[in-house]
N, C-alpha and C positions, 0 to 999 in steps of 0.2 A: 705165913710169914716168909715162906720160902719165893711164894711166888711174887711177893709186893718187891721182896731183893731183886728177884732175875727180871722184872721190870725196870726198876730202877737203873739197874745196869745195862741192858740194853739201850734204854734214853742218855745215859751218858754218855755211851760211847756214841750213839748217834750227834749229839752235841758237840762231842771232840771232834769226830770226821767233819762236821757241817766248818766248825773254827777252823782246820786246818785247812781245809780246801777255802777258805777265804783269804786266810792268811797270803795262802800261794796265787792268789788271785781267781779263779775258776769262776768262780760265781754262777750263774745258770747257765747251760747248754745250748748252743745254736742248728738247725739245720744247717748241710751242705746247700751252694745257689744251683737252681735248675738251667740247664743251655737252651736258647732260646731255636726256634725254629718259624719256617714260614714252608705257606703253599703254594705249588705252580700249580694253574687250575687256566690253562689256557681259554682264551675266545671263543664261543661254538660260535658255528655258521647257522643262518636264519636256516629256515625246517621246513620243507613242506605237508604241509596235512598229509599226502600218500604216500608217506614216507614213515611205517609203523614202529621203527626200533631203532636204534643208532648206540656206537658204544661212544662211553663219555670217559675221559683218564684227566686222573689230578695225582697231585705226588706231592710226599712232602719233605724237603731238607735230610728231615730227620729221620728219613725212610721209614718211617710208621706208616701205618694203612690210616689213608684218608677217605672221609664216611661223605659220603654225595646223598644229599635229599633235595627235594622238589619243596619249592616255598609256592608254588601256584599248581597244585592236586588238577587242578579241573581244565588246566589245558596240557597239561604231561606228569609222567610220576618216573621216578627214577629208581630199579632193585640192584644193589650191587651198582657197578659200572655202568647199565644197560638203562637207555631213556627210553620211554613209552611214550606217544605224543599220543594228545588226548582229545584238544579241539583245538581251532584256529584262534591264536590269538596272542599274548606276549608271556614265556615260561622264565621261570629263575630257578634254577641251582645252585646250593650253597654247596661247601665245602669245609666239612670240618678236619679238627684232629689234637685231641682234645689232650695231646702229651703224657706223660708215666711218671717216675722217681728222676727219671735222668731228665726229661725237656720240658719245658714248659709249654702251655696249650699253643698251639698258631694260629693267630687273626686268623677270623673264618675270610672265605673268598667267594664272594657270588658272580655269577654269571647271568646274563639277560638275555636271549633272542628270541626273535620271531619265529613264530609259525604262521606262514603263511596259507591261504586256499590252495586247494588242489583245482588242477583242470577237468573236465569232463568233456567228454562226445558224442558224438549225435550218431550211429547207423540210421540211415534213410534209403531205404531202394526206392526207385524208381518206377511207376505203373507199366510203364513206355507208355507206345501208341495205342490211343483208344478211338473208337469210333461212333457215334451217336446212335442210340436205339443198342445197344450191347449192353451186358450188365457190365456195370464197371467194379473191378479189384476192390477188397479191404485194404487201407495202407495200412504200413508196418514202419513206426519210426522205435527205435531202442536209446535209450540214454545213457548218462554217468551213472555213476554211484552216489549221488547225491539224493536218489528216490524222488527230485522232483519228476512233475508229468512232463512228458512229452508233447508239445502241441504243433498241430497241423494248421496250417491257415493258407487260401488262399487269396493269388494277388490280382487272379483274371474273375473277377467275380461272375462276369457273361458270360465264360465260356465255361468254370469248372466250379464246384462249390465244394465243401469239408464239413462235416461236423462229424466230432472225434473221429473219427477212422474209416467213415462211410465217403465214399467219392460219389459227387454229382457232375454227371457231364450235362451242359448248358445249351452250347451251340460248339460251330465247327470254331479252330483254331486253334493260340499253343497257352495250353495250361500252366499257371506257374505254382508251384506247393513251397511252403516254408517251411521248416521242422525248426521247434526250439523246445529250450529246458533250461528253467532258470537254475540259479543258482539258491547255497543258503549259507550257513554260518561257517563252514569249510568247505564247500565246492564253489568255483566259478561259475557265471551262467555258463553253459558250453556255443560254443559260434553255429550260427543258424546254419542249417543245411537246405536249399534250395533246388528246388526239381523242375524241369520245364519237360513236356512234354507234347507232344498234338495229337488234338482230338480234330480228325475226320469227321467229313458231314457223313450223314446216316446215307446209305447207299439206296438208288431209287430200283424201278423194277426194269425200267428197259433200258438196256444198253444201247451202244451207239448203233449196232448192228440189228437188224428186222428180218434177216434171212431170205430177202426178197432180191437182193442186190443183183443182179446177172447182166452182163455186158451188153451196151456199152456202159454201165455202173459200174464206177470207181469204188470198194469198199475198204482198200488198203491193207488187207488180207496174203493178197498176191502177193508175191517176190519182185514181179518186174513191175509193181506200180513206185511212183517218186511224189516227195512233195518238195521245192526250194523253196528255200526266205527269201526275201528280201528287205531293205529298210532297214537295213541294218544296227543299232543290235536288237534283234530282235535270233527268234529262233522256230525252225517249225522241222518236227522228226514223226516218223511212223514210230508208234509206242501204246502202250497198255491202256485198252478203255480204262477209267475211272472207276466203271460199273461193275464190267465185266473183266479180269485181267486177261482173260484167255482169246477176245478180239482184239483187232489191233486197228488204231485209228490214231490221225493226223494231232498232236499235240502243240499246240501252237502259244509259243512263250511272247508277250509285250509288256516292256518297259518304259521307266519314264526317259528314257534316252531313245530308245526307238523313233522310227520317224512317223510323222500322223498318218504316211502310206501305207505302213510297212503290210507286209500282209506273202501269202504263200501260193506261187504256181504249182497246180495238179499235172502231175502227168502221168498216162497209162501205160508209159512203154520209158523211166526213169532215164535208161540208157540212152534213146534215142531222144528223148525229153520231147516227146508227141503224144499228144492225143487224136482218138478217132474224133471226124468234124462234128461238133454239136448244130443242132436245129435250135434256133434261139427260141421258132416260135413256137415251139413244144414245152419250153419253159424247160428249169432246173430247179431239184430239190435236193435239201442240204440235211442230212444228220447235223446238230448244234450243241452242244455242252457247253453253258456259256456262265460265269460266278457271279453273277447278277441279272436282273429284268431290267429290259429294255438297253440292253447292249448292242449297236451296232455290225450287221454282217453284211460284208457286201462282198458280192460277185461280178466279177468284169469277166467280158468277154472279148476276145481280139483275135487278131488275124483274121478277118473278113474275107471273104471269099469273093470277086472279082472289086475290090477297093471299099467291101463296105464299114460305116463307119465301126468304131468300138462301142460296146456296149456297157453298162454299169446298174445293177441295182442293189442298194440297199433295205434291207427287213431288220429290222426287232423283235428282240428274244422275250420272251412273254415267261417263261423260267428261269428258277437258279439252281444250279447246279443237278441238275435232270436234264435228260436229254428227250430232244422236240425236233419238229423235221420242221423247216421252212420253206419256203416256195417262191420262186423267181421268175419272174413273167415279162420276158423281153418282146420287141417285136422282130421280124421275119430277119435270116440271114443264118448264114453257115461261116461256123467259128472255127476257128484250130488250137486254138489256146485257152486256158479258164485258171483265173485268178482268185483266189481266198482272201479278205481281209478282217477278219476278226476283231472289234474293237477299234472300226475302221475313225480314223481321225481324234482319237485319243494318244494320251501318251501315258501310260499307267503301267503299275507291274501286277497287269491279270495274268492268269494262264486259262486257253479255252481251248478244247476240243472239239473235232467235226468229223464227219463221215457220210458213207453211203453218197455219194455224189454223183446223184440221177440223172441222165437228163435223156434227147430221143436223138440216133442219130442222123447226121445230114446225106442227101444225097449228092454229092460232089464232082460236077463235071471236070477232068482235068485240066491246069492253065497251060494258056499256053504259053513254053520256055520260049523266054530272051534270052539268047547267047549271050550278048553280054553287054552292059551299060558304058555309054558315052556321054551322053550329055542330053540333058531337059533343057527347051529351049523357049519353053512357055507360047512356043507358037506352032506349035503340032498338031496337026489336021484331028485328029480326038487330043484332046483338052490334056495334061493329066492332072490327076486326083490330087484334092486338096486335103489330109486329115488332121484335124486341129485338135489337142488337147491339153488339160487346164489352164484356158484363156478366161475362161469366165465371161466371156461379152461374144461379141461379133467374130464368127468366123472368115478364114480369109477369101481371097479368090485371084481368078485372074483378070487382068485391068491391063486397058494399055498402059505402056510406059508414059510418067508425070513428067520425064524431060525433055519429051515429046516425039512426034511420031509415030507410027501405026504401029510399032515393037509390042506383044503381048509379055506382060512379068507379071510374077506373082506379087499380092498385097497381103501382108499379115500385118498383126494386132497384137499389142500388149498392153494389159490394164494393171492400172493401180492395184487390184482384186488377182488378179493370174497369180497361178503358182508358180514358184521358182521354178521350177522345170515345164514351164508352159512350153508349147512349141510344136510344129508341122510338121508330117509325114508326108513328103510327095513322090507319087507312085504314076506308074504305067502301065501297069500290067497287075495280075492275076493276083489275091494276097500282100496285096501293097506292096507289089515289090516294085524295083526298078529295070533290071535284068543284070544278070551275074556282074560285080565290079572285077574289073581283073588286075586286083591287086598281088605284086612279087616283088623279092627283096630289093629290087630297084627301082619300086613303083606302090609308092602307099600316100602319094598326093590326090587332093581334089580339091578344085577352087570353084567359087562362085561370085558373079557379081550382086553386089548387095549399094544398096540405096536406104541410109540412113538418117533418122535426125539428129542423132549427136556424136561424136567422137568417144572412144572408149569403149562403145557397145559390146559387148562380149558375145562372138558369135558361135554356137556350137555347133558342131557339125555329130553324127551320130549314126554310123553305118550297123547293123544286123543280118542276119540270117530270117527273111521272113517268116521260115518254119518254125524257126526257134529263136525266139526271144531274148534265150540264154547266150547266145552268142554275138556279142558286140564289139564294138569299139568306137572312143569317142577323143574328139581334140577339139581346142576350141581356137579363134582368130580374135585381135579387135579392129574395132573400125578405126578408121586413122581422119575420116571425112565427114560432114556435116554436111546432110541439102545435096548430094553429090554420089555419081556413082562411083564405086571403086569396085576391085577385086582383092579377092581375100582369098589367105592361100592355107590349106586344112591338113596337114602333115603327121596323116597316122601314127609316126614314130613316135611322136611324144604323145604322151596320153594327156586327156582332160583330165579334171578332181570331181570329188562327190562335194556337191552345193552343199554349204553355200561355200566353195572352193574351200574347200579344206583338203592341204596340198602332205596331209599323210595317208589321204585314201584316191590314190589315183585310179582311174579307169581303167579298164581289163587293154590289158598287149594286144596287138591285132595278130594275127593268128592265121599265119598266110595256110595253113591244113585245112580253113573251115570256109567257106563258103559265105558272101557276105551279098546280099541283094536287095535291100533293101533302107532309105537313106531318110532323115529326119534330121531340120533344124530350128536351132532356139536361138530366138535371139532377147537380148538380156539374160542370157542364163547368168541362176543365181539370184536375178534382181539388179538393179542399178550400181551405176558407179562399176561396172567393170564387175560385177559379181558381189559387191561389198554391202551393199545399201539397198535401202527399198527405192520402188520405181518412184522416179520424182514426177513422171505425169502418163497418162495416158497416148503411148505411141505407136507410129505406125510406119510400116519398114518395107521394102523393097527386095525381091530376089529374080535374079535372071542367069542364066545362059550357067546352070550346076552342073559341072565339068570331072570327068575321070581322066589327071595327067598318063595317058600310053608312057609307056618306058620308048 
């Protein structure tokens, strides 16, 4: 009974409190409102794949810690603050912050960017220079970090071959190699690497040198032996057999600018630019290194010994790149000069080499000196010497004069076919010479009368050193007369041009120290039209009374 009462009484008084808290209005209880908050969860910048870690910052208003996760696992993950990039391709980070009793949670904030590829590279050395018949190197190319392969390829299939890492040399020339390595889902491919190299032909057994060589054999050897170029550009030096490094022989460089002449005077004594007189009819033999079969060589011979003419032969080379002796078989006469032309009447960029340059010497009665030259008067109880060279046709002579009268002058010829530097040597004496010019600072004139058929003619006049070759000088006149004689006046000062007058390579300064005895002219030099044009017909010219003005 006791306890049904303090029941009872407990529910009433709960009854009464429930009534008075209504009465006073209370009625049921409310939470306090929560303060709201937001995220700053700036921009990330796009990512490179080789780029393993980066720190990431978000904050929130409400300075509570905000919770960074990765909504894309499989191309980055995020612990704490810190990003892990995972593969190449588009990452999101959200950002939470999920609020307490005082703030309410904060829009989450995501972020989006790229992860872009990484780059990769290539190491690739180099073989260098290989030679044909030598075992050739393994290459070595190394990559990125992408684990693709590395591939070799090449681009000279003739001359080099690859397969994986093994080098095949082909023939001579320049190798070209490729190195690559692709790319994949985060590397770039990486940029090809590119090798060029030259592969040398395989080296033969005999050098230019025979050990046979003994004077008068030129073998290049010596100190005081010389080779000059000429035909310019062209180039010719004492240098490194091919075969042998340790001889030394004539290297002689032609290009497609060179001239179809171009080619190299030998000499035994460089300084004095002489050689001992060769016997033509003993013949000469040639050491040859030449970069193909059937390449022309020709040897001229000059400075005749009492006016005879010049000589010339050409032979073909029956090798490539081996060295072979060739043989030249003139007929009877004693030379003083001997010319090389390698590749003669091409215009190509070979390089050939030659040596051992045999021949028998001459026995040489001494000339006899002219004091000194005055004047050829074409009527001189002995004749003098006519020597014509690249005319192509009919040689000249001497003729009476055509404007009549019993007067002997010379008759020369120029064809449609002549070379630009066609033209006549006239001599008196011993070695085509004339007898000494005595040219001095107030005396470097000489005239000649000339009979021609057209106005314009361009006449050259061309004094030397008959010893030496090397020592010239040239000027040139025109004719002013048609069908008529005139004189024309040849004034060493000024120099002629190198054909076909090209006025930035003038002729060598006369050189009153050197000794000049010896006298050649052209007429049309260059070719027609004043040097300009080709000949417009086959002509024929007149020279008389070729004069040294005395001071």
């Amino acid at each position: 009974m006791k306890q049904i009462t303090r029941n009872f009484l407990h529910s009433a008084i709960a009854l009464a409190t429930a009534s008075l808290l209504a009465a006073c209005g209370g009625g049921s209880a409310s939470a306090p409102a929560l303060t709201a908050q937001t995220i700053t969860f700036g921009a990330v910048a796009d990512k490179v794949f080789s780029t393993a870690t980066s720190a990431l910052s978000a904050t929130a208003s409400s300075g509570l810690a905000v919770t960074l996760a990765s909504l894309t696992p499989s191309y980055c993950t995020v612990s704490g603050s810190t990003l892990t990039i995972v593969a190449a391709g588009s990452c999101q980070v959200k950002a939470t912050q999920a609020g307490n009793t005082t703030f309410a949670a904060a829009t989450d904030v995501t972020n989006t960017f790229n992860i872009t590829k990484a780059a990769q590279a290539i190491t690739f050395t180099s073989p260098g220079s290989q030679t044909i018949g030598t075992a050739a190197p393994a290459l070595s190319a190394t990559g990125g970090a992408s684990g693709s392969a590395v591939t070799i390829a090449s681009s000279t299939a003739s001359i080099c071959t690859v397969s994986g890492t093994a080098l095949t040399l082909v023939s001579a020339g320049n190798c070209t190699l490729t190195a690559s390595q692709a790319g994949n889902g985060n590397y770039n491919a990486a940029t090809d690497v590119v090798n060029t190299f030259a592969v040398a032909a395989a080296p033969v057994a005999n050098p230019g040198s025979t050990g046979t060589c003994t004077a008068p054999c030129i073998d290049f050897s010596s100190a005081t032996v010389g080779v000059e170029a000429f035909g310019d550009p062209t180039s010719a030096a004492v240098d490194a057999d091919p075969v042998l490094s340790s001889n030394k022989v004539v290297k002689f460089v032609r290009s497609t600018t060179s001239q179809v002449w171009a080619g190299a005077t030998v000499y035994a004594d460089a300084t004095a630019k002489t050689i001992t007189a060769i016997d033509a009819s003993k013949g000469i033999t040639l050491r040859v290194y030449s970069p193909a079969i059937g390449e022309a060589i020709l040897v001229k011979l000059e400075g005749g010994a009492s006016g005879a003419a010049n000589q010339e032969l050409q032979v073909l080379t029956t090798k490539a790149n081996a060295w072979e002796t060739l043989s030249f078989t003139y007929t009877a006469g004693s030379y003083s000069k001997v010319s090389v032309f390698p590749g003669f009447g091409t215009q190509v960029n070979k390089t050939y080499y030659f040596d051992e340059l045999k021949y028998t010497a001459a026995t040489v009665t001494p000339p006899v000196v002219i004091a000194a030259f005055s004047k050829v008067s074409f009527d001189e109880a002995t004749p003098p010497g006519l020597i014509e060279f690249g005319t192509n046709g009919g040689g000249p002579a001497i003729v009476v004069d055509p404007a009549g009268g019993t007067n002997k002058v010379a008759k020369i010829f120029k064809y449609v076919g002549s070379e630009q530097w066609a033209g006549t040597t006239v001599t008196i004496a011993a070695n085509n010479s004339v007898g000494t010019i005595g040219f001095t600072a107030s005396a470097k004139t000489m005239t000649a009368k000339v009979w021609s058929p057209a106005i314009g003619v361009r006449v050259r006049l061309k004094v030397e050193n008959a010893a030496n070759g090397g020592i010239t000088s040239e000027t040139d006149a025109l004719t002013t007369k048609s069908g008529a004689w005139e004189t024309l006046t040849f004034n060493f000062a000024n120099p002629g041009y190198a054909p076909p007058l090209d006025t930035t390579k003038p002729t060598a300064a006369l050189d009153l120290t050197k000794v000049y005895d010896k006298v050649s002219v052209f007429f049309d030099f260059g070719l027609g039209n004043g040097g300009y044009a080709a000949m417009p017909a086959d002509r024929i010219y007149y020279l008389d009374d070729l004069s040294f003005v005395a001071p």
